[in-house]
N, C-alpha and C positions, 0 to 999 in steps of 0.2 A: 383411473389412477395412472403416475405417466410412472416412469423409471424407479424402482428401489435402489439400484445400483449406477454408478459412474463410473469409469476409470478413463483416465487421461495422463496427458503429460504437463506440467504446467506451463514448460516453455512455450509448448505448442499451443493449449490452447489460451493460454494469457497472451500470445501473441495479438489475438485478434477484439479482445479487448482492454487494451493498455494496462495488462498483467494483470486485471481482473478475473477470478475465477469463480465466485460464489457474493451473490447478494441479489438486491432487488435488480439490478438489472439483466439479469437472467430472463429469459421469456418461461413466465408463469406457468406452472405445470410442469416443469426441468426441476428433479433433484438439485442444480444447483440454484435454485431461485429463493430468496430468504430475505425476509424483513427485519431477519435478527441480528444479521453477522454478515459480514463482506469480508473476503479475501484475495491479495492479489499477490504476486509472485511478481516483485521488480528486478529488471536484468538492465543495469543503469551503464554505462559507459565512464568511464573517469575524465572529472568535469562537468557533467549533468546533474543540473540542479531542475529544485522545481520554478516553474516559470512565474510565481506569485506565492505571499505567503496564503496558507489557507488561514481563514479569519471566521468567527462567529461558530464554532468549530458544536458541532450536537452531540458527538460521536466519542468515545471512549477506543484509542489507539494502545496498541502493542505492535511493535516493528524490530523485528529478528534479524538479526545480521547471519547469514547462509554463509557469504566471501567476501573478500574485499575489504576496504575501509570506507566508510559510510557516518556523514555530519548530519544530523537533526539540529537544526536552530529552532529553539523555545523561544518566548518572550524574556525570561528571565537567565537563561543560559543556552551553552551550547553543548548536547553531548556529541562524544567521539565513540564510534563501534568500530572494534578493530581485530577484534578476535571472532572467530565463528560461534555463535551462542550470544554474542553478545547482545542487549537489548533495554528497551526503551518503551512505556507506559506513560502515556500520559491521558487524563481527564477532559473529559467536555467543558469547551468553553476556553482552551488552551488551544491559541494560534500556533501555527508551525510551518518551518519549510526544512529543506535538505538540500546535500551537497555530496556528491559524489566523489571522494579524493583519490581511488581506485577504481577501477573497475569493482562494481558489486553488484550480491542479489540480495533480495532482504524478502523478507517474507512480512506483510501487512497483514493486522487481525483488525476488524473497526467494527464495533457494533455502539446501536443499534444501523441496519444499513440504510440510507436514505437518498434517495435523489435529492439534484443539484448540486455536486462538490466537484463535479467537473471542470478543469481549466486547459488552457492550451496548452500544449505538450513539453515539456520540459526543452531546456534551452544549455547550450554547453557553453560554459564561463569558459 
C-alpha cells in the first residue's frame, strides 16, 4: 500500500505539472492518483488565456477564484470572478475557455478525472 499521507505546497508542486495536483495522472499507487476528481492550482499572469476552447467537455467543473480577476467564457455567457471566493460550476457537455484580466490563482475541482483534455499551454492576448 503506498502513502496514507501528502503534504506539499501547491505552487511547488503544480509547478511541474501545469498546476495539476490530484487526478489520473498521478502515477498509480500515489495518494494523489484518482479517477474520481482532479485538482489544479492555476497561477495565471494578466492576459493568459487558454489557448483553445475546451469542447465535448465529460467532466463536471467548479473553479475558485484565490486573487485576482479572472473571465470563464461559456457558450452562452461570460462570467467575471473578481472577489476572492468568488466562483463558477458548470455541467458536462458545456464548452469553456478563460481570460486572465489580472494577475490570478484559481483553484480547479473537475470530476470525474480523465485523460485526454490536454492542450497547448496557454498563450498571453
Amino acid at each position: 500500500m503506498g502513502e496514507t499521507v501528502y503534504v506539499g505546497n501547491a505552487g511547488v508542486d503544480g509547478a511541474t505539472n501545469a498546476g495539476w495536483l490530484l487526478g489520473h495522472f498521478a502515477p498509480p499507487g500515489e495518494i494523489r492518483h484518482s479517477t474520481d476528481v482532479e485538482v489544479k492550482w492555476g497561477v495565471h499572469p494578466p492576459g493568459q488565456a487558454r489557448s483553445r476552447w475546451a469542447t465535448g467537455e465529460l467532466r463536471t467543473t467548479l473553479l475558485v477564484l484565490v486573487e485576482g480577476c479572472f473571465r470563464v467564457e461559456l457558450p452562452d455567457r461570460t462570467v467575471r470572478l473578481a472577489a476572492p471566493g468568488d466562483y463558477v460550476v458548470w455541467a458536462r457537455g458545456v464548452d469553456h475557455s478563460w481570460f486572465a484580466e489580472s494577475a490570478s490563482v484559481v483553484l480547479t475541482v473537475r470530476w470525474p478525472s480523465l485523460p485526454g483534455y490536454r492542450v497547448d499551454p496557454p498563450v498571453l492576448r
